[in-house]
SEMARBA-862804 format. One record per residue (C-alpha): residue number from 1; x, z, y; chain. Coordinates in pm, 1 decimal, padded with zeros to 6 digits. Example, Ala and Ser with C-alpha at 12.3 -4.5 7.8 and 13.67 -1.06 7.14 Angstrom:
BEGIN
NODE   seq         xx         zz         yy   mol
NODE     1    01230.0    00780.0   -00450.0     A
NODE     2    01367.0    00714.0   -00106.0     A
//
This chain:
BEGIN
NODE   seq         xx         zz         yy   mol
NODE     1    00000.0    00000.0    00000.0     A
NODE     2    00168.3   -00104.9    00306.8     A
NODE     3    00160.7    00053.1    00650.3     A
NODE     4   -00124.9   -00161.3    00829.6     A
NODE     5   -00377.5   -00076.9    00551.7     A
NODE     6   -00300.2    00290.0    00521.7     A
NODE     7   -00365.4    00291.0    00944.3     A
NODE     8   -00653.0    00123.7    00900.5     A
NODE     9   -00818.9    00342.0    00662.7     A
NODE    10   -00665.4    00634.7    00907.9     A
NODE    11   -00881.5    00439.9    01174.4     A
NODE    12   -01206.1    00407.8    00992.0     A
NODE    13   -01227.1    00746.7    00865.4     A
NODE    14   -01145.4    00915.5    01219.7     A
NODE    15   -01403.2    00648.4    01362.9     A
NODE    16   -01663.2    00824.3    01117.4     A
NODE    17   -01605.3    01161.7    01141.7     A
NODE    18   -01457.5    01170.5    01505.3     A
NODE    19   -01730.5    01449.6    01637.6     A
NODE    20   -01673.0    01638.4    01322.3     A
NODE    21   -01279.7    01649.1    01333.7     A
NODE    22   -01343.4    01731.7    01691.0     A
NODE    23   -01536.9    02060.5    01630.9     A
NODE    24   -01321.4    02156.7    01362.6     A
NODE    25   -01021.5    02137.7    01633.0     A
NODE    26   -01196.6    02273.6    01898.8     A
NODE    27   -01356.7    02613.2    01655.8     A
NODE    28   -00967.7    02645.2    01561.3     A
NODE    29   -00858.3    02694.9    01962.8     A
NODE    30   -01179.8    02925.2    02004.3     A
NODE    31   -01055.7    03148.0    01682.4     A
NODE    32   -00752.0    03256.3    01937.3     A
NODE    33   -01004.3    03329.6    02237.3     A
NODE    34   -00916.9    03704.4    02331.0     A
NODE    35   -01197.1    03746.5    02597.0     A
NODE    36   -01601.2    03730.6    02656.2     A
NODE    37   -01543.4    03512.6    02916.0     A
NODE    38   -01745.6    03119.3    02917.6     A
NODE    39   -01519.3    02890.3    02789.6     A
NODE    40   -01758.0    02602.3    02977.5     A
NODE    41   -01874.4    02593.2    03335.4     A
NODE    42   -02086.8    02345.0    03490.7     A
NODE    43   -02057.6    02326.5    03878.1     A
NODE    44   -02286.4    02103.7    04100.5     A
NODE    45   -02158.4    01931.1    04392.6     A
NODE    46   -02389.4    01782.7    04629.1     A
NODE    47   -02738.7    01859.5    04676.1     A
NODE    48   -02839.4    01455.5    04723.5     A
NODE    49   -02911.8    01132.3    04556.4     A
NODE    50   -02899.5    00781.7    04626.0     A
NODE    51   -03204.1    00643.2    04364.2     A
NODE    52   -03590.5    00778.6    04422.8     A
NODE    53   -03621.9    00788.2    04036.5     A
NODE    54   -04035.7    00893.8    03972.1     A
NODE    55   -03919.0    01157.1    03695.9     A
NODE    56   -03698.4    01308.3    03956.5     A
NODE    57   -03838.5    01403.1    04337.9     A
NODE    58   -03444.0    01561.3    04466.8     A
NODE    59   -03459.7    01235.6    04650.3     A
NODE    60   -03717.3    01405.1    04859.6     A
NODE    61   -03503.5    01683.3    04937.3     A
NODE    62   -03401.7    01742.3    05297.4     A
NODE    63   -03073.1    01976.0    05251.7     A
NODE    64   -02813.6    01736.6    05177.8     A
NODE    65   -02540.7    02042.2    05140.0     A
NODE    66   -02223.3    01968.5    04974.1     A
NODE    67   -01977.5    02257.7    04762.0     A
NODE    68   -01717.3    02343.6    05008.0     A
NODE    69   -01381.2    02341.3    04883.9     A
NODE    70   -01326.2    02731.1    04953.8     A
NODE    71   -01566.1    02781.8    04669.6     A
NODE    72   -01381.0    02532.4    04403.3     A
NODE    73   -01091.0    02707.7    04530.8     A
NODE    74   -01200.6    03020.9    04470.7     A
NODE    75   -01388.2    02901.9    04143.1     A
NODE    76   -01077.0    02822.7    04002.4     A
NODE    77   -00836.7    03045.4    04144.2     A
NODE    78   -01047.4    03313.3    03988.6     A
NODE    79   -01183.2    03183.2    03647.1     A
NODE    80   -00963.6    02848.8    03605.7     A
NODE    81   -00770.6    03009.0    03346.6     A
NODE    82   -01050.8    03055.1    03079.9     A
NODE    83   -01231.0    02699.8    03134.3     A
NODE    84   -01140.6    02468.0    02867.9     A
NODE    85   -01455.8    02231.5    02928.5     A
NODE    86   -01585.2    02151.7    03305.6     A
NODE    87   -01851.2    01953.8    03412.8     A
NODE    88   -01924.5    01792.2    03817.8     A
NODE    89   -02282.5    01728.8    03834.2     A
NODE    90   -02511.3    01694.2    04127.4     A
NODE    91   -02744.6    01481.3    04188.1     A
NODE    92   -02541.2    01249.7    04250.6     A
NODE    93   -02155.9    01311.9    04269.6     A
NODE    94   -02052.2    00971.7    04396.7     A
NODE    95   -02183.1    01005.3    04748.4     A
NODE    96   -01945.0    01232.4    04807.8     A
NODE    97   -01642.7    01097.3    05000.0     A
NODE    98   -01330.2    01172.7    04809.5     A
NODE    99   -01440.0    01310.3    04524.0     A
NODE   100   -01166.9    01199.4    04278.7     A
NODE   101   -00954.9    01449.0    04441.1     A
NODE   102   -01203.4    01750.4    04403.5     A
NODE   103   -01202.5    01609.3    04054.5     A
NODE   104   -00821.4    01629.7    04061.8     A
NODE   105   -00795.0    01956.1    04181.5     A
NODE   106   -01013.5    02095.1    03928.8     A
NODE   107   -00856.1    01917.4    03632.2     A
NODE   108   -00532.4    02040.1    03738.3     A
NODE   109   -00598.1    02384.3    03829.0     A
NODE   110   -00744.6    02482.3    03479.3     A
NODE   111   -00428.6    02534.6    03225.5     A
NODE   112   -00633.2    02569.7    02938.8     A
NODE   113   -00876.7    02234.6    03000.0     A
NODE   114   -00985.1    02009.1    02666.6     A
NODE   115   -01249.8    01808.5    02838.2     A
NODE   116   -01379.0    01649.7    03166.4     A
NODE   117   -01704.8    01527.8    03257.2     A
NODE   118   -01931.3    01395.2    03461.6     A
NODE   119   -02244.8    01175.6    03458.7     A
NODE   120   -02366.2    00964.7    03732.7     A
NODE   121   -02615.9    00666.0    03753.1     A
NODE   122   -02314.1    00428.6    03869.4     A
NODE   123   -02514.7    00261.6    04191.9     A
NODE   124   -02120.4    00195.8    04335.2     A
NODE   125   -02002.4    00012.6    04050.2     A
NODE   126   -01629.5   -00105.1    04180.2     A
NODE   127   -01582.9    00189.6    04452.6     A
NODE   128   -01625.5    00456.8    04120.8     A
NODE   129   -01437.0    00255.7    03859.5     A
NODE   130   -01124.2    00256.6    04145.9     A
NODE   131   -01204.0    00646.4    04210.3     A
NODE   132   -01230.2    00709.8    03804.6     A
NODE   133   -00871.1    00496.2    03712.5     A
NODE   134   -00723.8    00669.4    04012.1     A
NODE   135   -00778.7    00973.2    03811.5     A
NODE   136   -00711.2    00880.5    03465.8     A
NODE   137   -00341.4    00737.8    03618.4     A
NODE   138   -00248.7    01099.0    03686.8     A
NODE   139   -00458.7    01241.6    03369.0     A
NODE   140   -00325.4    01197.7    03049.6     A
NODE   141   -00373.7    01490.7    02887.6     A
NODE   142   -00743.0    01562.6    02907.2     A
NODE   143   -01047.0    01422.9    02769.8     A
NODE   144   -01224.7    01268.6    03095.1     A
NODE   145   -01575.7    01203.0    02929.0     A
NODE   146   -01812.8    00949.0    03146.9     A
NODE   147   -02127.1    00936.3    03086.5     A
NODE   148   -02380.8    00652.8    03238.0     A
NODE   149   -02723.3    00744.9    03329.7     A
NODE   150   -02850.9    00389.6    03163.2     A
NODE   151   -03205.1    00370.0    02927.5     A
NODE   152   -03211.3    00097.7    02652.2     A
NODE   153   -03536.1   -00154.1    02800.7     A
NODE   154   -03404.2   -00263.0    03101.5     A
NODE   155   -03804.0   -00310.0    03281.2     A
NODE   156   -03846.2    00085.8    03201.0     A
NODE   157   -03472.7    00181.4    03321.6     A
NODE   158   -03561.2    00035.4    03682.5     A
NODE   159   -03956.2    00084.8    03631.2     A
NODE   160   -03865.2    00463.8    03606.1     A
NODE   161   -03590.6    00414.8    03897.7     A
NODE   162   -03786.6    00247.0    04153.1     A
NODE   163   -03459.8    00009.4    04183.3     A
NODE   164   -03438.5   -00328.5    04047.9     A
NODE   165   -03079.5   -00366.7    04071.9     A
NODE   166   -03009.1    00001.0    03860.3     A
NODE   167   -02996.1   -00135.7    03499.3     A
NODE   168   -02774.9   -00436.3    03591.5     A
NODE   169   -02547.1   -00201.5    03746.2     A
NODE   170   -02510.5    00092.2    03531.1     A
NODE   171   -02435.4   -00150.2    03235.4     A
NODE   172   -02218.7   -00341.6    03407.9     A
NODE   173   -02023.6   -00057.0    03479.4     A
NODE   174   -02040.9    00052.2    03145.9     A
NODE   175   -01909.4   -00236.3    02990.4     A
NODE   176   -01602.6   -00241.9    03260.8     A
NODE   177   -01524.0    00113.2    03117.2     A
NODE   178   -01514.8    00013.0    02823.8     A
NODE   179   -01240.3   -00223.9    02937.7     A
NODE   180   -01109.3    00095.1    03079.5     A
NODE   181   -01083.5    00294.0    02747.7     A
NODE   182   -00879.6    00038.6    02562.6     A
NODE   183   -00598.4    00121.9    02844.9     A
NODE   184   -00641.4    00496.2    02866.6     A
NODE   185   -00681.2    00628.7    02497.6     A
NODE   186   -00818.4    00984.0    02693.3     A
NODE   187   -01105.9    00832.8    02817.3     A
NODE   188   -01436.3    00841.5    02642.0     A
NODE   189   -01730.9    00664.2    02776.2     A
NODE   190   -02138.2    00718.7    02673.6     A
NODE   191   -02466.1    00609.9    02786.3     A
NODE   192   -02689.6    00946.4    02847.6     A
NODE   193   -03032.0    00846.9    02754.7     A
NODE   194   -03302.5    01043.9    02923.7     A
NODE   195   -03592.5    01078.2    02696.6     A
NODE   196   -03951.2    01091.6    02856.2     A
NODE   197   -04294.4    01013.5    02751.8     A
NODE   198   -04272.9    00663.4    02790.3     A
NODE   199   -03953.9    00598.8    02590.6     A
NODE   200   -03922.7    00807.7    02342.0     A
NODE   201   -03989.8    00557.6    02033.3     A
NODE   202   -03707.0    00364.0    02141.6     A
NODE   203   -03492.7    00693.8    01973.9     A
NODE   204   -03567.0    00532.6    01598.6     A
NODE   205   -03398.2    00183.1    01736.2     A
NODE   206   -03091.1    00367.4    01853.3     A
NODE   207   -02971.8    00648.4    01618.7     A
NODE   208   -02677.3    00502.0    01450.9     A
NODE   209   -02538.1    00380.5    01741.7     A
NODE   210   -02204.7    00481.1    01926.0     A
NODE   211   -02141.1    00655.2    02243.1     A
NODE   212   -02495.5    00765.6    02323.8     A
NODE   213   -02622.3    01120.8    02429.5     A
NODE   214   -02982.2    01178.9    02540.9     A
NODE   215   -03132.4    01452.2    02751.8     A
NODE   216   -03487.5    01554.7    02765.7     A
NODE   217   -03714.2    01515.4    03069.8     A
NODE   218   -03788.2    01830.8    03249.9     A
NODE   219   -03971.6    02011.2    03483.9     A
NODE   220   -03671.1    02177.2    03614.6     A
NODE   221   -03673.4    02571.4    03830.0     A
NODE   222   -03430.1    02387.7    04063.2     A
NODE   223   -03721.8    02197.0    04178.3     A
NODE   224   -03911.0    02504.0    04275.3     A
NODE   225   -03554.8    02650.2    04435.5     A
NODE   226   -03522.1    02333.1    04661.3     A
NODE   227   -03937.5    02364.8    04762.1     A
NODE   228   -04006.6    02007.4    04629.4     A
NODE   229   -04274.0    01883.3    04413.7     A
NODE   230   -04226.6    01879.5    04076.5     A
NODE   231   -04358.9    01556.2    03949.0     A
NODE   232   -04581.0    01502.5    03660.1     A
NODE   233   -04361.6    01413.7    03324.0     A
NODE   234   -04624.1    01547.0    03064.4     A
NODE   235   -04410.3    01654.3    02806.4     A
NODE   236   -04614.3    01550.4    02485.7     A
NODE   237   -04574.0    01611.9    02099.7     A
NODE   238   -04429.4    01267.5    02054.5     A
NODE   239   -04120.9    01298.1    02301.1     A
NODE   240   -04075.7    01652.1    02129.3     A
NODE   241   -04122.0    01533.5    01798.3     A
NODE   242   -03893.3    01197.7    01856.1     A
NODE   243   -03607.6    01390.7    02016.4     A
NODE   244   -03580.7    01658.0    01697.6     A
NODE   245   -03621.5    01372.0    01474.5     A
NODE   246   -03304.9    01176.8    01657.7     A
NODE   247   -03152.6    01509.1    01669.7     A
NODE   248   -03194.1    01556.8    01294.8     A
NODE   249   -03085.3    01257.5    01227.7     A
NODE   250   -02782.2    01225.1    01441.4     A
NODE   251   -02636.0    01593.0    01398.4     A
NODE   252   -02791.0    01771.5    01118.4     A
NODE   253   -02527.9    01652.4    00827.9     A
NODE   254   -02365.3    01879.1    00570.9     A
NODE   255   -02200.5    02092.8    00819.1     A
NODE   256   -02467.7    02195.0    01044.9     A
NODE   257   -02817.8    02353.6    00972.3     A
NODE   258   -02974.9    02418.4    01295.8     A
NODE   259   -02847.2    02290.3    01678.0     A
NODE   260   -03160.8    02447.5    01881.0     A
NODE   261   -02983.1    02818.6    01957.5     A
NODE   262   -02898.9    02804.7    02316.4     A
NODE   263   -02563.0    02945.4    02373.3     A
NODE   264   -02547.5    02982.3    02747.4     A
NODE   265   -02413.1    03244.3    02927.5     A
NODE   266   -02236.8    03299.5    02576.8     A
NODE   267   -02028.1    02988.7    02611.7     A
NODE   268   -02131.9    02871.6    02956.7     A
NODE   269   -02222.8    02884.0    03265.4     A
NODE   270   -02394.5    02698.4    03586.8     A
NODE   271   -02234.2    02742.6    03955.1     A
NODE   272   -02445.7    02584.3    04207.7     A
NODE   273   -02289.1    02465.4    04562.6     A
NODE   274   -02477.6    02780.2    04740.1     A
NODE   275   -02234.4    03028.8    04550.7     A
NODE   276   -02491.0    03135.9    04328.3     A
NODE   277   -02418.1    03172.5    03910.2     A
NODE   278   -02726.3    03069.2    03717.7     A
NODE   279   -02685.8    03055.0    03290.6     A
NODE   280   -02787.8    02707.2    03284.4     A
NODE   281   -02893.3    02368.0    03487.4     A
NODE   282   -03257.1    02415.4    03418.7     A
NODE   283   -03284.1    02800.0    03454.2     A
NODE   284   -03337.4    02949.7    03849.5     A
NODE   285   -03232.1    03281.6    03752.0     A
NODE   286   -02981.7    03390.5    03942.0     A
NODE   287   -02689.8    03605.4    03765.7     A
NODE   288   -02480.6    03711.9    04039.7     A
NODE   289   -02307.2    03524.8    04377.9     A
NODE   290   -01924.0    03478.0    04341.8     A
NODE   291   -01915.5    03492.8    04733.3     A
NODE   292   -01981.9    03896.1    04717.1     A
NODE   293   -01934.7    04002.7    04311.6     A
NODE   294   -01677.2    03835.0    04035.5     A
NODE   295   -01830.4    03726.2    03711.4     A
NODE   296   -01537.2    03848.3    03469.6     A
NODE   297   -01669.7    04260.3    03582.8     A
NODE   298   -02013.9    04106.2    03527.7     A
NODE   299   -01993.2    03933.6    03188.5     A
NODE   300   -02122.5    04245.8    02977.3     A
NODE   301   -02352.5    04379.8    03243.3     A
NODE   302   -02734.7    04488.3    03154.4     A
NODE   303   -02843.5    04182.3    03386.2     A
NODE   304   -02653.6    03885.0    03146.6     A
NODE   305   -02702.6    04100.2    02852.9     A
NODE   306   -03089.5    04089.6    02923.9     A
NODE   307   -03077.5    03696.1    03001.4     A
NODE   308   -02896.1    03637.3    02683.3     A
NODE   309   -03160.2    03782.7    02467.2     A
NODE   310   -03441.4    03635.8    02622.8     A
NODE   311   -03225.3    03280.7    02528.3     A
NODE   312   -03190.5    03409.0    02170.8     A
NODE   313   -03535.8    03470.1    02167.1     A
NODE   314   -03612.8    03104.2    02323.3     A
NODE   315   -03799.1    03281.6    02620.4     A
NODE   316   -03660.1    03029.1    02884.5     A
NODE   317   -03770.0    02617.1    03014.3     A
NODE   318   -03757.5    02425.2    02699.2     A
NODE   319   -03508.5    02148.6    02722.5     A
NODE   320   -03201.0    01946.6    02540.6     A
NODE   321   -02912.8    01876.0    02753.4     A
NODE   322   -02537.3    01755.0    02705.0     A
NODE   323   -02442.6    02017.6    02946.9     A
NODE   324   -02583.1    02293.3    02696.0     A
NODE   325   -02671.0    02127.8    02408.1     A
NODE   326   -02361.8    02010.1    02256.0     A
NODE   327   -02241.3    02378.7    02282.8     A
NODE   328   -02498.1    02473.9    02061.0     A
NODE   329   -02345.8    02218.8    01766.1     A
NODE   330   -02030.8    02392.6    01840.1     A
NODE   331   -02149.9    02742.9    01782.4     A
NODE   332   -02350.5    02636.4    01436.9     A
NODE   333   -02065.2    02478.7    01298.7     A
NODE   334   -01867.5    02839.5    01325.9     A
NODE   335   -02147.4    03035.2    01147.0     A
//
């Protein structure tokens, strides 16, 4: 057997069992975690989006506020050294001028850091793909993960958007990262499906296919935070019943029994531009603000303690989400 076969059967089994091998080497790093301390933070950026999506009303949001760099700063002066994943999110992240080098900062300033992310609906196709290789020049050690806001019928993807122009876009610049990834092995690209009423049968077309994540409509507490209406998404038995079955089907192997424990505040945490620490995305419960209190003398307190068992006991806003989902698969795998 000569050296180009034995690679290419290398190849095709780490193409198969990629996410597997990846927990494994992830659980093994976690084994030597000494502290309590969220090994995954999620911070949102900007407060403003560029699409008026009819799922989503944030569009119709008249505080346009942006995170201040004294907060990353102190974010990661304070807690960089326990984050090994780290997510940007907003509403949009991209209308923010500069923001490869808050991305920078943040990648560099965490020691421990395994992963990157971000997700954006890619409306400034060439200006982000220059922003994203102007990071991935001076990041070679990290997974940067980008994911692409992008639905699989393109007359529902801008139906849903209000934007005619969105689909062509987003996959556009999907395929150009693709391009991307064959340059810079650390970069891993997916298209984040959002599943709603309206496309959730289009879940069954889908499952076997690479470099997709989905993420459940929802009537979000942000919403209610920001004063804006939250629309009407009617969250009926068949999206519920499509997304387990896509779930089952896409994570529930040999190796894993049950993804639906929620493991925030356990594993991670959501830090909102305003200063405030909530344990999720979806969740407007506010643990403590880093401005005045540090969450490291928090961790253990009665206030998280309480919020974690009323998460264990599924007493929170129903949802699946990359940014706490995936964290969940984690956590079965060690049990």
């Amino acid at each position: 057997m000569n050296n180009q076969v034995i690679i290419k059967i290398f190849y095709n089994f780490y193409n198969k069992f990629q996410f597997l091998i990846f927990i494994i080497i992830f659980n093994i790093k976690l084994l030597f975690k000494k502290n309590t301390f969220p090994y995954k933070i999620t911070i949102k950026l900007n407060n403003n989006c560029n699409l008026k999506c009819s799922f989503c009303n944030i569009w119709k949001n008249t505080n346009k506020e942006i995170i201040k760099d004294t907060l990353l700063e102190k974010i990661f002066l304070d807690y960089g050294k326990h984050i090994r994943i780290l997510s940007f999110t907003g509403w949009e992240i991209f209308l923010i001028n500069n923001v490869e080098n808050k991305i920078l900062y943040a990648i560099k300033s965490c020691p421990k850091l395994n992963i990157f992310t971000l997700t954006t609906n890619w409306f400034f196709s060439e200006k982000i793909l220059n922003w994203i290789e102007t990071i991935l020049k001076q990041i070679n050690n990290k997974i940067i993960i980008i994911n692409i806001s992008i639905d699989w019928w393109k007359k529902l993807h801008n139906k849903f958007r209000w934007n005619k122009l969105s689909y062509n876009n987003a996959l556009n610049t999907y395929n150009k990262l693709l391009k991307l990834k064959s340059i810079y092995s650390n970069l891993e690209v997916n298209q984040e499906f959002l599943v709603n009423k309206e496309n959730s049968y289009l879940l069954k077309t889908k499952v076997k296919q690479k470099n997709i994540i989905i993420s459940t409509i929802h009537n979000s507490d942000f919403y209610k935070k920001n004063n804006i209406e939250i629309p009407n998404i009617n969250i009926n038995n068949n999206l519920i019943k499509n997304t387990k079955w896509f779930l089952k089907k896409k994570f529930l192997k040999w190796y894993l029994k049950n993804i639906y424990n929620c493991y925030a505040i356990r594993s991670s945490l959501f830090i909102n531009w305003d200063w405030n620490v909530y344990p999720c995305i979806n969740w407007n419960k506010i643990l403590i603000n880093i401005n005045t209190d540090n969450i490291e003398k928090k961790i253990n307190s009665w206030k998280f303690n309480n919020i974690k068992q009323k998460l264990k006991q599924k007493k929170c806003p129903w949802c699946w989400t990359p940014c706490e989902g995936y964290l969940s698969i984690i956590h079965e795998f060690r049990k």
